[in-house]
MDAnalysis code that builds the backbone (N, CA, C; Angstrom):
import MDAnalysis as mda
import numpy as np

u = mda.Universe.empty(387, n_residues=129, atom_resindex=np.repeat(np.arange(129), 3), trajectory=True)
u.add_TopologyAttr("name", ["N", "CA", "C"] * 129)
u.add_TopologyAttr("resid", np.arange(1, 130))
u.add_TopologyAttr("resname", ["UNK", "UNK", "UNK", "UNK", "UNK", "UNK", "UNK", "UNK", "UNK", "UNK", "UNK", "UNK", "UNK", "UNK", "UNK", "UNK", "UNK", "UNK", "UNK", "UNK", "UNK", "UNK", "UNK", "UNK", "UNK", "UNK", "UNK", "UNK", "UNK", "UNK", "UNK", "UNK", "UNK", "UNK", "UNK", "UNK", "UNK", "UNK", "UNK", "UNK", "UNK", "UNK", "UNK", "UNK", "UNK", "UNK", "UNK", "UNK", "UNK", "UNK", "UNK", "UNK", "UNK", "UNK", "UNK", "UNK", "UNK", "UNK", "UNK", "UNK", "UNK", "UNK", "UNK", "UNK", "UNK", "UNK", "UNK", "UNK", "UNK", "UNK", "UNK", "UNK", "UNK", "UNK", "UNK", "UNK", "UNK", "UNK", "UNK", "UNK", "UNK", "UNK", "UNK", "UNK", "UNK", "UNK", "UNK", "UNK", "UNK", "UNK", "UNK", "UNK", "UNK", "UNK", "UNK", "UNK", "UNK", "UNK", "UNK", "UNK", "UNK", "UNK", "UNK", "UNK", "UNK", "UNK", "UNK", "UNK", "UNK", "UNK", "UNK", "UNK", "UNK", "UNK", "UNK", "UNK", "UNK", "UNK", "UNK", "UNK", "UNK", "UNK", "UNK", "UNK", "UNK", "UNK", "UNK", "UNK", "UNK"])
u.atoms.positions = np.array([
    [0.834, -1.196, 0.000],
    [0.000, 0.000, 0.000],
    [0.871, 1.248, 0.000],
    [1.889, 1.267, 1.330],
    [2.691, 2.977, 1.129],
    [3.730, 2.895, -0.742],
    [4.170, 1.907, -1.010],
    [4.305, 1.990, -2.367],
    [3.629, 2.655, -3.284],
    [2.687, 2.048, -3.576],
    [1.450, 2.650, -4.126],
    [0.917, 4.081, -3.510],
    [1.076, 5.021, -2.759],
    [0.732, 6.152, -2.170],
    [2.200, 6.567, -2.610],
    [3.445, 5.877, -2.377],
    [4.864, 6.685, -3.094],
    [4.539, 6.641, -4.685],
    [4.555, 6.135, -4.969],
    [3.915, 6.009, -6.551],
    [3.616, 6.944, -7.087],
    [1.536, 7.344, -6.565],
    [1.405, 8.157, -6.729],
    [2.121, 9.741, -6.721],
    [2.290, 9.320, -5.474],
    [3.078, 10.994, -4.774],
    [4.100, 11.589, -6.156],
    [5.125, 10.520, -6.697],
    [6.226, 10.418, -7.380],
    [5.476, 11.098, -8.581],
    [4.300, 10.497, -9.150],
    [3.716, 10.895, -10.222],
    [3.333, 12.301, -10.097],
    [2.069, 12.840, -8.976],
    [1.643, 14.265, -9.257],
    [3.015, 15.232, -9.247],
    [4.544, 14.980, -8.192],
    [5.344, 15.241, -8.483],
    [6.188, 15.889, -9.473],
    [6.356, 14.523, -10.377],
    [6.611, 14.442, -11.939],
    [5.948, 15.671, -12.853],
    [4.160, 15.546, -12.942],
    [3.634, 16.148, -13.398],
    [4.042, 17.935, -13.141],
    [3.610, 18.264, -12.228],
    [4.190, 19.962, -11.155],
    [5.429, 19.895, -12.137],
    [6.638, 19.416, -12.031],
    [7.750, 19.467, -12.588],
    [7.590, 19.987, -13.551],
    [7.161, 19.159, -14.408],
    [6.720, 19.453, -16.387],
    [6.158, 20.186, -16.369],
    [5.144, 20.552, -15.510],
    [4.093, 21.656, -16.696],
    [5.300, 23.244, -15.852],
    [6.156, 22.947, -15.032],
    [6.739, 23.969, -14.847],
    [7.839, 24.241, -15.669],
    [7.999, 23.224, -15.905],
    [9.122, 23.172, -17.126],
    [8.947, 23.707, -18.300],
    [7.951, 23.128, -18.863],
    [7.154, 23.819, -19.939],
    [6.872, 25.523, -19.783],
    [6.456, 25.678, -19.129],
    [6.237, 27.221, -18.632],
    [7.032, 27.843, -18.398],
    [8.453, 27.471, -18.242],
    [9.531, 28.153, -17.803],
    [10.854, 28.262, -19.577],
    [10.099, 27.105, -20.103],
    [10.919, 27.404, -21.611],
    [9.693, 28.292, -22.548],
    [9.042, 27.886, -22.329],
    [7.761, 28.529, -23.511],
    [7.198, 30.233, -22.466],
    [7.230, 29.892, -21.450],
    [6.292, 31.275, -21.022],
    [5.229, 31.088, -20.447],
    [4.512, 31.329, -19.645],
    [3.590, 31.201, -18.807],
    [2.253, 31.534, -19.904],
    [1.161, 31.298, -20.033],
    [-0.281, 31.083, -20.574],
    [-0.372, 32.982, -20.032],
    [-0.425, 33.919, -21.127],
    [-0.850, 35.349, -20.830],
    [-2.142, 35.762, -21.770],
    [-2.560, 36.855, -21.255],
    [-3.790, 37.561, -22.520],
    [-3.519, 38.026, -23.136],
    [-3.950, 37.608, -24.369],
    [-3.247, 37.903, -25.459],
    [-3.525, 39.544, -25.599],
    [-2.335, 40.018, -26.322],
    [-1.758, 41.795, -26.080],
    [-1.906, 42.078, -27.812],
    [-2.986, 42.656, -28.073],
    [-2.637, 42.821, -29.912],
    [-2.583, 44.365, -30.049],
    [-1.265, 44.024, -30.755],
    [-0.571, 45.047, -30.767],
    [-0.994, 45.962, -31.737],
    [-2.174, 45.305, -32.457],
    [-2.787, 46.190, -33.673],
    [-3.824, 47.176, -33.434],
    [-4.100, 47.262, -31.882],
    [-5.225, 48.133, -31.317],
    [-5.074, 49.107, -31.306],
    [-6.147, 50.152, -31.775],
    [-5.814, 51.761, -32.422],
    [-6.761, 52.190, -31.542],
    [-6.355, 53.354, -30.811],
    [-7.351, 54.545, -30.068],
    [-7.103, 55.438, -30.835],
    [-8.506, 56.138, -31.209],
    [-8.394, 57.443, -32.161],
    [-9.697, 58.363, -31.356],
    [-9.368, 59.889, -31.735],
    [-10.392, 60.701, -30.877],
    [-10.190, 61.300, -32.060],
    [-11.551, 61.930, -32.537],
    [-12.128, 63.240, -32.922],
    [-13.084, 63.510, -33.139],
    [-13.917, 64.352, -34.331],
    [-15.237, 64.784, -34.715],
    [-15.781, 63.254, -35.038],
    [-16.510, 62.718, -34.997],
    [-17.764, 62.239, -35.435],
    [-18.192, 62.492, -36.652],
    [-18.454, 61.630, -38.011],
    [-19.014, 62.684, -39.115],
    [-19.630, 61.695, -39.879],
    [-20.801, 61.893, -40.532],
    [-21.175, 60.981, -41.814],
    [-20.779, 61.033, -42.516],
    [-20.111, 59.843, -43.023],
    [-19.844, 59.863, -44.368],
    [-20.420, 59.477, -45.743],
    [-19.679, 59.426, -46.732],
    [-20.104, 59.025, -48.181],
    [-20.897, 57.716, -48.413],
    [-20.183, 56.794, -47.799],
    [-20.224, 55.621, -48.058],
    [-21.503, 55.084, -47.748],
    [-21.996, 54.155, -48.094],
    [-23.648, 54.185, -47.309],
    [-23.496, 52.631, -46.556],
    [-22.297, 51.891, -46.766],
    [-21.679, 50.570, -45.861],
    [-20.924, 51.298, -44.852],
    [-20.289, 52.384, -44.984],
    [-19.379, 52.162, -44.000],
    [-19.673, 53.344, -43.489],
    [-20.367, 54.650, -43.664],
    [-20.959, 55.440, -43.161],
    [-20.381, 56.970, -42.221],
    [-19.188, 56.376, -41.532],
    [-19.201, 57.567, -40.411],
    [-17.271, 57.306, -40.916],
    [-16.829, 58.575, -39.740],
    [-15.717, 59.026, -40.479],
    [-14.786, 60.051, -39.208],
    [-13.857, 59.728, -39.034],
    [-13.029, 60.756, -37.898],
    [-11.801, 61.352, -38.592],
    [-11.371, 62.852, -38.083],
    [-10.514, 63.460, -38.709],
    [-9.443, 63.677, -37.514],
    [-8.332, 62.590, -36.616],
    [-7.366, 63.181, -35.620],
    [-7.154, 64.626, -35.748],
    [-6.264, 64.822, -34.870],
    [-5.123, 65.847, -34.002],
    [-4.410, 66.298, -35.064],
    [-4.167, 64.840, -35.475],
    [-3.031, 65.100, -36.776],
    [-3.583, 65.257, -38.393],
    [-4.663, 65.046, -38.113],
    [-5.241, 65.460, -39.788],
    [-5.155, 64.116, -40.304],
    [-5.039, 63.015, -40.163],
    [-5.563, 61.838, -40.547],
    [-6.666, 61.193, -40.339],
    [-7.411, 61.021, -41.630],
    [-8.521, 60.902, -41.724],
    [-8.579, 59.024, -41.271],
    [-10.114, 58.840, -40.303],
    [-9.630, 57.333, -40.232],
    [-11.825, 56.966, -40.529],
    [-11.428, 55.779, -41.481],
    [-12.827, 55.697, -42.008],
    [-13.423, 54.631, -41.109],
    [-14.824, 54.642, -40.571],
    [-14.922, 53.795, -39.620],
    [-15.966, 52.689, -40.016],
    [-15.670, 51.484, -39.353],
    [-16.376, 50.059, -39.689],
    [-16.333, 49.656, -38.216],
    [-18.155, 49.355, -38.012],
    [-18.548, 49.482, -36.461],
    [-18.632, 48.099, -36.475],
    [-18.291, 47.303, -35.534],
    [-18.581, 46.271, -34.822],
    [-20.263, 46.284, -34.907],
    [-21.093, 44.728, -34.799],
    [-22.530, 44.789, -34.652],
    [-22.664, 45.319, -33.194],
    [-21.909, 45.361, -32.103],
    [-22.245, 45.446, -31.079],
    [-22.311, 47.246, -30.969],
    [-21.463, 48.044, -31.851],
    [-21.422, 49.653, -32.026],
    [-22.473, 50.005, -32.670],
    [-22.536, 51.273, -31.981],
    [-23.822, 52.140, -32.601],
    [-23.100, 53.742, -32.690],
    [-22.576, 54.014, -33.965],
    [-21.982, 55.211, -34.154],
    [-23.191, 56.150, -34.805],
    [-24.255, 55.726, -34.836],
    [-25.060, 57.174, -35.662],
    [-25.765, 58.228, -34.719],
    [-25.438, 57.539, -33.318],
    [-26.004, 58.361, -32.102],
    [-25.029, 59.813, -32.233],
    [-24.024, 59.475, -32.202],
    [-22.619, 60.197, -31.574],
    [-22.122, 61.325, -32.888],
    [-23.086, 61.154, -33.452],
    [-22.690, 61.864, -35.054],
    [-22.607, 63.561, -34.864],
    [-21.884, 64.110, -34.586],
    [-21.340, 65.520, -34.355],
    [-20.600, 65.814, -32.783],
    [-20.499, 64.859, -31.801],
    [-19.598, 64.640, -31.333],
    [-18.444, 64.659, -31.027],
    [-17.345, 64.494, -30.256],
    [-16.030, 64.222, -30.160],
    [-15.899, 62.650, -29.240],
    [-15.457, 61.820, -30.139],
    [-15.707, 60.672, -29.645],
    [-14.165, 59.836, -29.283],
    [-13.914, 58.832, -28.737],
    [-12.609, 57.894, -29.106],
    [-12.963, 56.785, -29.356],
    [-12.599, 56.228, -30.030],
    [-13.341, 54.781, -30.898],
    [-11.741, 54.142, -31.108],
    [-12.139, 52.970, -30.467],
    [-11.233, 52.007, -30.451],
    [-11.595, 51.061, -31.271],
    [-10.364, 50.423, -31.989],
    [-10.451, 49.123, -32.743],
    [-9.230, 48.251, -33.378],
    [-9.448, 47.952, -34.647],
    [-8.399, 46.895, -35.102],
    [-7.961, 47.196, -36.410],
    [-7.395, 46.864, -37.555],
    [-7.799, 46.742, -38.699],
    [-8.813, 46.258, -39.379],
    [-9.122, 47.001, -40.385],
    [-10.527, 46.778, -40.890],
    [-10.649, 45.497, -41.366],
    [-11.732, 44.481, -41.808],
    [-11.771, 43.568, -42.536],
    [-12.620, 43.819, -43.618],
    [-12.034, 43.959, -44.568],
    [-11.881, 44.659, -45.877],
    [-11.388, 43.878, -47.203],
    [-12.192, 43.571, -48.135],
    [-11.941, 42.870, -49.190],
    [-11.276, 43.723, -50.586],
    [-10.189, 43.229, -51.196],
    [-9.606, 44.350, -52.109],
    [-10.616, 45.004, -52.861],
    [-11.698, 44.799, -52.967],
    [-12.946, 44.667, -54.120],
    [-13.701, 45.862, -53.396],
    [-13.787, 45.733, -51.725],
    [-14.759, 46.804, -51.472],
    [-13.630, 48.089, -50.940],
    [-12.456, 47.740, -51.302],
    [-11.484, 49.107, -50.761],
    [-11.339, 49.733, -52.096],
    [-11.293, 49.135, -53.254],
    [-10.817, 49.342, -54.659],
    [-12.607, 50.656, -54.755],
    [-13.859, 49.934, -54.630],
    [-14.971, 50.572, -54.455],
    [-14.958, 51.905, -53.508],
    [-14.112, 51.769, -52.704],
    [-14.463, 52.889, -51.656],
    [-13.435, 54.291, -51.890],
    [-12.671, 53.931, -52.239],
    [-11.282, 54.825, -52.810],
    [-11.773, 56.425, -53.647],
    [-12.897, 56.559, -54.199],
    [-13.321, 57.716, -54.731],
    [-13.975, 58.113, -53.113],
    [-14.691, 57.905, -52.367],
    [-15.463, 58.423, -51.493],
    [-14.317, 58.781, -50.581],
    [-13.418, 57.973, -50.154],
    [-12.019, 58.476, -49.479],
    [-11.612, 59.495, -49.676],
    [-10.905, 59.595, -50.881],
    [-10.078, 60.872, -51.362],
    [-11.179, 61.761, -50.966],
    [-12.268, 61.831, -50.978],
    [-13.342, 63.210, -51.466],
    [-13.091, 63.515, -49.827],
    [-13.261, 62.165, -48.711],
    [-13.270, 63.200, -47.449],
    [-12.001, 63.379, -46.390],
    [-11.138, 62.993, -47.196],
    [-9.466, 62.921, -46.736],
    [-8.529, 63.861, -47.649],
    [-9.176, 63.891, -48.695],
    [-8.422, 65.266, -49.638],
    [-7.008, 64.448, -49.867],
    [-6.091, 64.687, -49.741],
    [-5.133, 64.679, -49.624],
    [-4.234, 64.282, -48.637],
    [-4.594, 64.007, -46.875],
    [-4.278, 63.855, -46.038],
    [-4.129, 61.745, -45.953],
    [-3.706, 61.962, -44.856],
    [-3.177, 60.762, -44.628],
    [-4.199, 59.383, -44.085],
    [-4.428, 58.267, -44.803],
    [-5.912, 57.682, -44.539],
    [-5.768, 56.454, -44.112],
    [-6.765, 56.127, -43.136],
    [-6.495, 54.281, -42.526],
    [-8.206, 53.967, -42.551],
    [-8.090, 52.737, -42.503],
    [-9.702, 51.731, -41.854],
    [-9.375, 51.247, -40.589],
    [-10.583, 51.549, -40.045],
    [-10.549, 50.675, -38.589],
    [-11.852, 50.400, -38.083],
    [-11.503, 49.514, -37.604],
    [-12.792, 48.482, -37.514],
    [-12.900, 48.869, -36.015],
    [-14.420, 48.926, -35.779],
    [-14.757, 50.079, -34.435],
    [-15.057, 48.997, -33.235],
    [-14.348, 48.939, -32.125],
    [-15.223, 47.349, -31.102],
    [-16.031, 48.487, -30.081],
    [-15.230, 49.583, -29.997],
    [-15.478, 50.729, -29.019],
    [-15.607, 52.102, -29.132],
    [-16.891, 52.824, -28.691],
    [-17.320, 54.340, -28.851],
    [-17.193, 54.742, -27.422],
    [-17.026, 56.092, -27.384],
    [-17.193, 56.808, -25.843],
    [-16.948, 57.982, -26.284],
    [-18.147, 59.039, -26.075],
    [-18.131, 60.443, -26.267],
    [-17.661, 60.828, -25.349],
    [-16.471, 61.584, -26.441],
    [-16.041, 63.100, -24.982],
    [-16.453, 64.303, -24.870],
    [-16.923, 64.635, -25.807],
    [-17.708, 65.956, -26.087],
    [-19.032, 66.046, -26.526],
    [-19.746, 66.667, -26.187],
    [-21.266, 66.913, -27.250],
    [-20.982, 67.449, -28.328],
    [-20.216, 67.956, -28.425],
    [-19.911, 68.802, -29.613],
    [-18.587, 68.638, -30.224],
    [-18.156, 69.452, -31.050],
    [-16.732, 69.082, -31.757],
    [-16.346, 70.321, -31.919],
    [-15.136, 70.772, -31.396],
    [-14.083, 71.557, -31.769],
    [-13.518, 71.956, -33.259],
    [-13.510, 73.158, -33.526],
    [-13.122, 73.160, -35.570],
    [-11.860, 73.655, -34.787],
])
């Protein structure tokens, strides 16, 4: 019988060992950190597009075109100063190749991204020119 109880013991032992082992060459199990997450603040605006609809102009004059999560509701917040968090857009060459005239028209010339919206939060009622 105490064999069998050393046995065991030897085994859960063993086990503790390895999975520390493992964890100590590979890294401990963390949340995943994506590094592709964009916070952007500014005006609120409708846009051209009638898919993709709304539209922010930064600090810096980069225009960023927005694609809301189902769980977002950006048509509330429309004249606003908002920060809308997200990712890269998921975007097919076919509907960026389509969207590229409505871009230029509300980015002019300035510097342009997609981002796909998970998060809204107004900071202002209004928007600053």
């Amino acid at each position: 019988m105490r064999s069998k109880v050393v046995g065991l013991y030897s085994g859960v032992v063993m086990m503790i060992a390895l999975t520390l082992g493992v964890q100590a060459t590979y890294g401990a199990p963390q949340m995943k950190n994506d590094s592709s997450s964009q916070t952007v603040t500014g005006c609120l605006q409708k846009g051209s597009e009638s898919y993709a609809g709304y539209f922010i102009v930064d600090a810096q004059g980069k225009h960023w075109e927005l694609y809301a999560n189902s769980n977002v509701s950006l048509a509330e917040e429309v004249g606003k100063t908002v920060t809308v968090t997200g990712g890269p857009a998921n975007r097919t060459e076919e509907q960026e190749k389509k969207s590229k005239p409505s871009e230029k028209k509300e980015a002019g010339k300035g510097a342009h991204a997609d981002l796909q919206v998970s998060a809204v939060k107004a900071v202002s009622d209004t928007c600053s020119k």
